[in-house]
VOPAGU-2260 file (C-alpha; in pm, 1 decimal, decimal comma):
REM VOPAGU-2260
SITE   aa  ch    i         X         Y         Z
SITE  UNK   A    0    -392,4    -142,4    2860,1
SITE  UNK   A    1    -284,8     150,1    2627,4
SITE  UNK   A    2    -516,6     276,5    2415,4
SITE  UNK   A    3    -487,9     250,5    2035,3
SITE  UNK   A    4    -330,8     525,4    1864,6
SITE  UNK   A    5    -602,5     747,0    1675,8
SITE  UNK   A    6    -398,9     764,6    1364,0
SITE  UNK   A    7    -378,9     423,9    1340,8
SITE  UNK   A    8    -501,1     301,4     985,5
SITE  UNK   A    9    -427,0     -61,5     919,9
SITE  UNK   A   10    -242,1    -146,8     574,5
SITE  UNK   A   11    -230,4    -462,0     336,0
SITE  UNK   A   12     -29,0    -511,8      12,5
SITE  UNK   A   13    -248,7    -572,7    -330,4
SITE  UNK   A   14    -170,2    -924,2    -437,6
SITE  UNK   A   15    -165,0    -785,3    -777,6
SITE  UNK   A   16      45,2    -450,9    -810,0
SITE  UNK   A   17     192,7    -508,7    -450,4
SITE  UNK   A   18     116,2    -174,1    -322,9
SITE  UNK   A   19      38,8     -93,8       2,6
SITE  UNK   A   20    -262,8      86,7      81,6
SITE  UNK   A   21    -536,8     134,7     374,2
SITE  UNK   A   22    -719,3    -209,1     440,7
SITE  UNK   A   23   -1056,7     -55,4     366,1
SITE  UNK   A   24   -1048,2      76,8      65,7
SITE  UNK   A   25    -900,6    -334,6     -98,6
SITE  UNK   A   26   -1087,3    -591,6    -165,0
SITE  UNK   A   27   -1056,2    -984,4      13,0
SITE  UNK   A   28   -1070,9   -1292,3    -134,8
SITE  UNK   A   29   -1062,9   -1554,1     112,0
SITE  UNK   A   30   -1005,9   -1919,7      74,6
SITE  UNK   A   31   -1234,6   -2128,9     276,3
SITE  UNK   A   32   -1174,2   -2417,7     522,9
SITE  UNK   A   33   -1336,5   -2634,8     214,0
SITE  UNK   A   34   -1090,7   -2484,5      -5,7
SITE  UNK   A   35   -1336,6   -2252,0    -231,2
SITE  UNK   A   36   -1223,9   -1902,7    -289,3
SITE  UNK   A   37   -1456,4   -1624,8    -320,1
SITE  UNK   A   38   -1514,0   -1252,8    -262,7
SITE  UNK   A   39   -1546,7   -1191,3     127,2
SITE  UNK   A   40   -1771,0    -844,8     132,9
SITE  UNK   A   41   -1708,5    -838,4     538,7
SITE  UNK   A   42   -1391,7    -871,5     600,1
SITE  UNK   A   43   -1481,8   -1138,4     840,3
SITE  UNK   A   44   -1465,2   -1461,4     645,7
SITE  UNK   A   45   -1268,2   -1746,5     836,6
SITE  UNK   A   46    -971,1   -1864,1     601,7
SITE  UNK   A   47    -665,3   -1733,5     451,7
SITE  UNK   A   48    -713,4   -1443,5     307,3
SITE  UNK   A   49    -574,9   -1186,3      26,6
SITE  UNK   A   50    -647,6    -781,1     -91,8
SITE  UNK   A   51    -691,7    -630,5    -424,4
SITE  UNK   A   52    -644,2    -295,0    -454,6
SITE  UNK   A   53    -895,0     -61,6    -687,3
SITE  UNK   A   54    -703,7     -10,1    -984,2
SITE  UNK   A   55    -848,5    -118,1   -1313,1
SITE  UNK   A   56    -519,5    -320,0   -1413,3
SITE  UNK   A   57    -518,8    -495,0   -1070,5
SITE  UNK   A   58    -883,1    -624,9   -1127,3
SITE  UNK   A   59    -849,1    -768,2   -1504,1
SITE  UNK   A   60    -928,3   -1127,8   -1492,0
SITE  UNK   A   61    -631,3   -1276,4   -1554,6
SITE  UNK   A   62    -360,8   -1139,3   -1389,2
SITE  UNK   A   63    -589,9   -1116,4   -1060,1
SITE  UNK   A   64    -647,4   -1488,8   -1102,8
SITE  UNK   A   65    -288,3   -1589,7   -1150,1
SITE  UNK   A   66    -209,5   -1354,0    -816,2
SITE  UNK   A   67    -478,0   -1510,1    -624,5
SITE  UNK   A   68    -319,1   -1849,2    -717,1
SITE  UNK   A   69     -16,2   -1748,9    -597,7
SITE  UNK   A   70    -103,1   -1579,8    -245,7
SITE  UNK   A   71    -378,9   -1894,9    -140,9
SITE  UNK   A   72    -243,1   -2180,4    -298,9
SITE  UNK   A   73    -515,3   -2277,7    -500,2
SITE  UNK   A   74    -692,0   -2188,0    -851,1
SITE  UNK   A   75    -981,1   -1970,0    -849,3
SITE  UNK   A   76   -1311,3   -2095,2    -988,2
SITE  UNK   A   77   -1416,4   -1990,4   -1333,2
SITE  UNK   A   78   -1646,4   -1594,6   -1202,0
SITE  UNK   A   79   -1522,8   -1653,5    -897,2
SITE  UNK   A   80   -1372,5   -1304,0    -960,0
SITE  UNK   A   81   -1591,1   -1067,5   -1110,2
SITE  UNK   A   82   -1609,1    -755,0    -948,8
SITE  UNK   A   83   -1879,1    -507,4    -934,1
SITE  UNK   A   84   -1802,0    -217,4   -1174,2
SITE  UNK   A   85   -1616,2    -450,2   -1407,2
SITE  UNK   A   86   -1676,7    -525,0   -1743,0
SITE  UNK   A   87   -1537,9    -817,8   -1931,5
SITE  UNK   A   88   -1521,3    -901,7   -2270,1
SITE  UNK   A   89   -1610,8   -1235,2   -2370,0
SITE  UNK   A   90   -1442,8   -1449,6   -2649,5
């Protein structure tokens, strides 16, 4: 079996921005068997899964909740989305 190539650094596309970048630095949301979605910290959450990238505009509330819609077929619960380091004003 060959062996893997050391540059190798795998890539996913931000639901939001659709940029590609390295799969470690994104974050997944992952929609369960059940059909809840919810942060995935691991990585290694069975279900279909999505990345958000870093970026500030990528992580806003309602635009990553629209994009998560889109890419697993099913709304997002109400916080299901906060992410650490974010701040959110409330109405």
């Amino acid at each position: 079996m060959p062996k893997r190539r050391p540059d190798h650094v795998p890539t996913r596309t931000c639901a939001v921005c659709r940029q590609v970048n390295p799969k470690r630095e994104m974050t997944r949301i992952v929609r369960t068997v059940d059909g809840s979605i919810r942060l995935d910290e691991t990585g290694r959450v069975s279900g279909r899964g999505t990345y958000i990238c870093q970026q500030a505009a990528c992580r806003d509330g309602e635009r990553s909740a629209a994009a998560v819609k889109r890419a697993l077929g099913a709304e997002p619960a109400p916080g299901t989305l906060e992410f650490e380091g974010t701040t959110h004003a409330t109405t």
